[in-house]
FIGU-476891 format. One record per residue (C-alpha): x, y, z; residue in three letters. Coordinates in steps of 0.5 Angstrom, whole numbers, plus 2048, in hexadecimal, padded with zeros to 3 digits. Example, Ala and Ser with C-alpha at 12.3 -4.5 7.8 and 13.67 -1.06 7.14 Angstrom:
<atoms>
8197F7810ala/81B7FE80Eser/
</atoms>
This chain:
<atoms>
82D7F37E5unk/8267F47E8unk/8237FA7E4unk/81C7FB7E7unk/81A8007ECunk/8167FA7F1unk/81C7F67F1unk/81C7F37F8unk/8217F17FDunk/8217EB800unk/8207E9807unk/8277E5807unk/82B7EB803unk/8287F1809unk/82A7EB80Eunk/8317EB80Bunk/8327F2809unk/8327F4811unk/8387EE812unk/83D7F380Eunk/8417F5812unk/8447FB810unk/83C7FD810unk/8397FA816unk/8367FC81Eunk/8377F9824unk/8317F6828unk/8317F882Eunk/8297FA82Funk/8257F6834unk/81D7F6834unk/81E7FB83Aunk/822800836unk/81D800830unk/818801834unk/81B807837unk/81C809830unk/81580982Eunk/81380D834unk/818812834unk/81781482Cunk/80F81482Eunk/80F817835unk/81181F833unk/80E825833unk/80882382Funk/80581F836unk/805826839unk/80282A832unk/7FF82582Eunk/7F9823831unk/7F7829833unk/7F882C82Cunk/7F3827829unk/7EE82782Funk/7EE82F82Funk/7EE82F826unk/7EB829824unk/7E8824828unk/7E7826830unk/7E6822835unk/7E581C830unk/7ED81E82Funk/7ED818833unk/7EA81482Eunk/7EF817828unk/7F581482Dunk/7F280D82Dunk/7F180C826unk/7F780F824unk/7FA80A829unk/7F7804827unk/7F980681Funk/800807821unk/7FF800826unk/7FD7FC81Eunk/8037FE81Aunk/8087FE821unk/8067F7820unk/8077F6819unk/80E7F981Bunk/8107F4820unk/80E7EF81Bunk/8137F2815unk/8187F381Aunk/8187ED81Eunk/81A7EA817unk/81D7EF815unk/8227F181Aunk/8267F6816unk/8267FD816unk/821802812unk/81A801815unk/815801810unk/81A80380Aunk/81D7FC80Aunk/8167F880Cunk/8147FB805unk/81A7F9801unk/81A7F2803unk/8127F2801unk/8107F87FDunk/8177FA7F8unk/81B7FE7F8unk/8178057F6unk/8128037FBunk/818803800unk/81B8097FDunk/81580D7FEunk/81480A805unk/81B80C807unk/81B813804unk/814814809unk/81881080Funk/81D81680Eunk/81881C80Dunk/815819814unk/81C819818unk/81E820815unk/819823816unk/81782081Cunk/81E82181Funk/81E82881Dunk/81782A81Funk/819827826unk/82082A827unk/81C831825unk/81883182Bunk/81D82E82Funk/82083682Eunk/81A83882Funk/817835836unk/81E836837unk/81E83E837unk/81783C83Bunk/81A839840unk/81F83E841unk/81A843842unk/81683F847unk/81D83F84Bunk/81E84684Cunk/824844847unk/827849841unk/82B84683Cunk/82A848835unk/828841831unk/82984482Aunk/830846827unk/83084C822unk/83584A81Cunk/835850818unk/82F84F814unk/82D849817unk/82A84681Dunk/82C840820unk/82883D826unk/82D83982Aunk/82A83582Funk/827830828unk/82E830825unk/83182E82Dunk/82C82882Funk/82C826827unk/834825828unk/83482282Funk/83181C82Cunk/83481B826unk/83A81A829unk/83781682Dunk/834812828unk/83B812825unk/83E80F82Aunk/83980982Cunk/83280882Bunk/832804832unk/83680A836unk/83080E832unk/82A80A835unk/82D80A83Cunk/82C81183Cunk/827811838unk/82380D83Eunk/825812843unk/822817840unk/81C81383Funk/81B810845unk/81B818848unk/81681A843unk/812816843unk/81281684Cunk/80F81D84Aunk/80A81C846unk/80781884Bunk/80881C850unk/80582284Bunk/7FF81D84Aunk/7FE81C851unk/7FF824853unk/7F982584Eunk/7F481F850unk/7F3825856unk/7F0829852unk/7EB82584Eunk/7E382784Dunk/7DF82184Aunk/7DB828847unk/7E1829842unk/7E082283Funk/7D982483Bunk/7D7824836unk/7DD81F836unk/7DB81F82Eunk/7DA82682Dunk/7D5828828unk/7D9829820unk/7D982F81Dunk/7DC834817unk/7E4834817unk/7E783B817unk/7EC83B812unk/7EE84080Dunk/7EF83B808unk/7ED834804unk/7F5831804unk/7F483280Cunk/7EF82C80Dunk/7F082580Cunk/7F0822806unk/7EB81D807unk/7E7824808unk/7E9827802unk/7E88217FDunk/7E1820800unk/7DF826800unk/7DD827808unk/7DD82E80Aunk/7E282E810unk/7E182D816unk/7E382B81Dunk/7E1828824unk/7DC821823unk/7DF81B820unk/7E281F81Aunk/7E5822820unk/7E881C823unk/7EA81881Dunk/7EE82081Cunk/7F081F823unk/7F3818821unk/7F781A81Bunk/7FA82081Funk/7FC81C826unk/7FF817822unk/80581B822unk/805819829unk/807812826unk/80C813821unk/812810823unk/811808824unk/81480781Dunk/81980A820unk/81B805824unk/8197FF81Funk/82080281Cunk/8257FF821unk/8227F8820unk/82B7F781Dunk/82D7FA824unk/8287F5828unk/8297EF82Cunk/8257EA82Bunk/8207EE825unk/81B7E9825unk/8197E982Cunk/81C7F082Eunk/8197F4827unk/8117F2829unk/8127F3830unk/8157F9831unk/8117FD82Bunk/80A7FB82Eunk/80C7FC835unk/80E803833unk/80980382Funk/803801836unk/80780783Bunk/80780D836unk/7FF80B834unk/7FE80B83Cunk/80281183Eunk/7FE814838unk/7F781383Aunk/7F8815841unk/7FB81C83Funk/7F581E83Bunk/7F181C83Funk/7F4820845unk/7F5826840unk/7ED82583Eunk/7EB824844unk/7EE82B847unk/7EA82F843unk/7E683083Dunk/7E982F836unk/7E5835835unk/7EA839839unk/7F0835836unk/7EE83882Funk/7EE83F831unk/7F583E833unk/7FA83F82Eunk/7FE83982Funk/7FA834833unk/7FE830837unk/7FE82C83Eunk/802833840unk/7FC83783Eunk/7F7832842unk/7FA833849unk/7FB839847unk/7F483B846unk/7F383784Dunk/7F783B851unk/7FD836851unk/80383B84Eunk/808837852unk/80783084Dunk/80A836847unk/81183584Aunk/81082C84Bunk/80D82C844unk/813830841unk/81882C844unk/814825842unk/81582883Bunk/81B82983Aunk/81D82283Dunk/81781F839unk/81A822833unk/821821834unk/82081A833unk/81B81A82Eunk/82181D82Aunk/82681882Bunk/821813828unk/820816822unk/827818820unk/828810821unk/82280F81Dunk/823812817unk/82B811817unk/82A809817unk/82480B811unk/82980F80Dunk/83080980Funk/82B80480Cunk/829807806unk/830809804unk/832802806unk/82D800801unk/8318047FCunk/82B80A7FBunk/82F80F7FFunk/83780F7FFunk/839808802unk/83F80D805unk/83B80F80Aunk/83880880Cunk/84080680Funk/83F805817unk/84480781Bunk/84A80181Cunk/84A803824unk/843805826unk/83F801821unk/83A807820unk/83A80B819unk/83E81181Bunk/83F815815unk/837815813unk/83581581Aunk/83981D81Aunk/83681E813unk/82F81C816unk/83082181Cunk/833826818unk/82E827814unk/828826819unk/82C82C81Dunk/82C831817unk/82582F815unk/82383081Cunk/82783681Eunk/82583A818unk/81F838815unk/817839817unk/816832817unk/81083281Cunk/80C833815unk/80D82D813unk/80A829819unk/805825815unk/80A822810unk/80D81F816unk/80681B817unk/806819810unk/80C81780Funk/80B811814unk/804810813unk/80780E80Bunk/80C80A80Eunk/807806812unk/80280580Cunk/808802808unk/80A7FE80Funk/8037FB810unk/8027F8809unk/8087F6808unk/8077F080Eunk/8017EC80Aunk/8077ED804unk/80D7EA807unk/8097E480Aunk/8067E2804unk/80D7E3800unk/8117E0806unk/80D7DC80Aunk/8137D880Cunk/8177DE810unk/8177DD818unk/8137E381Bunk/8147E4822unk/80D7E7822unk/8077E781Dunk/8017EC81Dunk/7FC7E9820unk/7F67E781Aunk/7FA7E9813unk/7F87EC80Funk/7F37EE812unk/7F67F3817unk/7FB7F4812unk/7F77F880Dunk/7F37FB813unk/7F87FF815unk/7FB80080Eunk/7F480380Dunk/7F3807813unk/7FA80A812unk/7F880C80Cunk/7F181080Funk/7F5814814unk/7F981680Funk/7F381980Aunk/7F281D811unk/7F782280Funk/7F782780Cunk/7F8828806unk/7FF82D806unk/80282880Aunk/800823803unk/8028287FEunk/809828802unk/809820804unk/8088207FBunk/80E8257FAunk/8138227FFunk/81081B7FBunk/81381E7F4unk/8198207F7unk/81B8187F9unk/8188157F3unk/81E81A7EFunk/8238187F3unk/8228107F2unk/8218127EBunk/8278167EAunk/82C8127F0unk/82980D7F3unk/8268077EEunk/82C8087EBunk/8328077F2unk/82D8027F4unk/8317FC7F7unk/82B7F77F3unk/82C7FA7EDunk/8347FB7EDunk/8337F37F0unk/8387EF7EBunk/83D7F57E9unk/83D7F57F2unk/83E7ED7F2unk/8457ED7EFunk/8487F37F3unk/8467F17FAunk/
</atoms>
């Protein structure tokens, strides 16, 4: 019986925990169908918001900048993923990269993060999938109430809808799930271009400078509303300048969230080795493409001034300011398609985190039995939608945003470490990609992970340390003890 915190998980015992055959996936996934995972979570409403929101509040033009180095951090650990997962074909994402390297607290901790993530995110999603719902059916001369009245509740449906029409899906097959998914990615992703191409008409060279905007003192009404690396070091708030791109970077990196994601399916994909490195990268190189012509077409519309007087800029606001009231109805039905896919990938994300740790004994082991027809995770794929749909229809999740960021970026960190680790402690393991210039890239990426999570504030850190506290009692007073490691010899005799 290993009693200690940091006991760790074998490569060989993760590889043949996957083969048990009550608890595991089938692999059906090719590069394509990952590639088409990453872009459907990471193209969603964001494209249309995000960028405008960061150029409007932080960084202006220079918004451009913020994408870039947001794509270029996540490109860094996107490869440590490959690597982990092309080792490591088995689900968990970077809850079962840490266990084989880290121990198990630290895979504890980074799997109790995964879930903050993929709640949160999923239900963040879902919430405005409702919202831009009754959006659009405002735009369309439509009355349909989207809200129920239940007593003294108020339920907001068409979140609870879309939530339980892909967690059927997902219950039933993953693969019939990617199919639908990359119907709707191929729409939405047709009208984005489309958006894009609209919007260049409209560009001035003009609105492009100052590409950099000159600082200046942040309004803000409190000190645990700046980042924290401006609240440890005693900087006055501030925005636009390069505080303002690098904030602008912490923010946008929302827009990136979800390649882990895909690095969860490695048990459900064929040929992994090959498949994993070259669907998360290539996913990785269309969205960061998509990124950066939108906001420069959304920059290059109007000035980021006029997008800052705006309530909720958006590339809606900015043809909007243009005259072209028409792209509103185009931009409405592209986010509901973007979002609607970005939903689906979540749910799979977070159950596949969830199957993995109560495999491994921290959670329930009952809810990691697969299905004996589908070969899905049923059961906890329901539990899993359910709660997303409550969450969603009935709580104000759009304030926690910012947790969503901060929870991938610790997963990332972890990740990124984790690479020089494994190499040293197994040098002997086939890897069907390696991160080019170990461990250098490795720890750079760990490194700027970490800057960017110092780029927010100080609310979101206080919140991230709470959720933190909550996990840390739940592995002290549940989950060391069920723990498959520590239960070992008793579990030799009765299996």
């Amino acid at each position: 019986m290993n009693r200690s915190i940091l006991r760790r998980k074998s490569v060989e015992e993760t590889v043949a925990t996957s083969e048990d055959p009550e608890r595991s996936l089938r692999r059906d996934l090719t590069a394509w169908d990952l590639a088409v995972l990453g872009v459907a979570v990471a193209v969603g409403a964001g494209i249309f918001s995000v960028g405008a929101t960061a150029a409007a509040n932080y960084a202006g033009p220079g918004v451009i900048l913020s994408f870039i180095i947001a794509s270029v951090v996540c490109a860094l650990a996107i490869m440590c993923y490959a690597e982990f997962a092309s080792t490591l074909p088995v689900a968990g994402s970077a809850y079962t990269f840490s266990y084989a390297t880290m121990g198990e607290f630290v895979a504890w901790i980074i799997g109790w993060d995964l879930i903050l993530e993929m709640l949160l995110a999923a239900a963040v999603i879902a919430k405005f999938w409702g919202v831009y719902l009754s959006d659009a059916f405002g735009l369309f001369g439509v009355n349909v109430p989207t809200t129920l009245h239940l007593g003294p509740v108020d339920l907001e449906w068409g979140p609870v809808l879309v939530v339980g029409v892909f967690t059927t899906l997902l219950a039933v097959g993953t693969k019939l799930s990617t199919r639908v998914n990359s119907i709707f990615t191929i729409l939405k992703v047709g009208i984005t271009l489309f958006v894009i191409v609209a919007g260049f008409f409209y560009v001035k060279a003009e609105n492009y400078s100052p590409f950099i905007p000159p600082s200046e003192p942040a309004a803000s009404d409190s000190s645990l509303h700046q980042s924290l690396f401006a609240f440890l070091s005693g900087l006055e708030p501030s925005t636009y300048g390069i505080v303002g791109i690098l904030s602008g970077a912490a923010l946008v990196f929302f827009a990136f969230i979800g390649f882990d994601v895909v690095a969860t399916t490695a048990e459900e994909t064929k040929n992994p080795q090959k498949a994993l490195p070259r669907g998360i990268l290539g996913g990785l190189a269309i969205v960061t493409v998509l990124y950066v012509l939108v906001t420069i077409v959304v920059t290059g519309m109007v000035p980021y001034t006029a997008l800052a007087e705006s309530e909720s800029p958006s590339l809606t606001t900015a043809f909007a300011l243009v005259g072209a009231d028409w792209a509103g109805k185009v931009i409405s039905v592209g986010i509901l398609v973007g979002l609607t896919s970005v939903i689906m990938v979540l749910l799979l994300g977070l159950t596949r985190i969830v199957f993995s740790m109560s495999r491994d004994g921290l959670l329930p082991r009952a809810v990691s039995r697969t299905s004996p027809r589908f070969r899905t995770p049923a059961r906890l794929q329901i539990i899993c939608g359910i709660a997303v749909a409550l969450i969603a229809g009935l709580a104000k999740v759009e304030l926690l945003e910012e947790m969503i960021n901060i929870g991938t970026l610790s997963a990332f960190v972890l990740v990124s470490f984790g690479i020089p680790i494994l190499r040293r402690t197994r040098p002997d393991l086939a890897r069907g990609f390696r991160v080019p210039w170990s461990p250098v890239l490795p720890i750079i990426s760990g490194l700027a992970c970490l800057w960017l999570m110092s780029n927010l504030t100080v609310t979101t850190w206080l919140r991230f340390l709470a959720w933190l506290a909550v996990g840390i009692a739940i592995y002290a007073l549940y989950s060391y003890r069920h723990s498959r490691l520590h239960r070992a010899p008793a579990e030799a005799v009765t299996e």
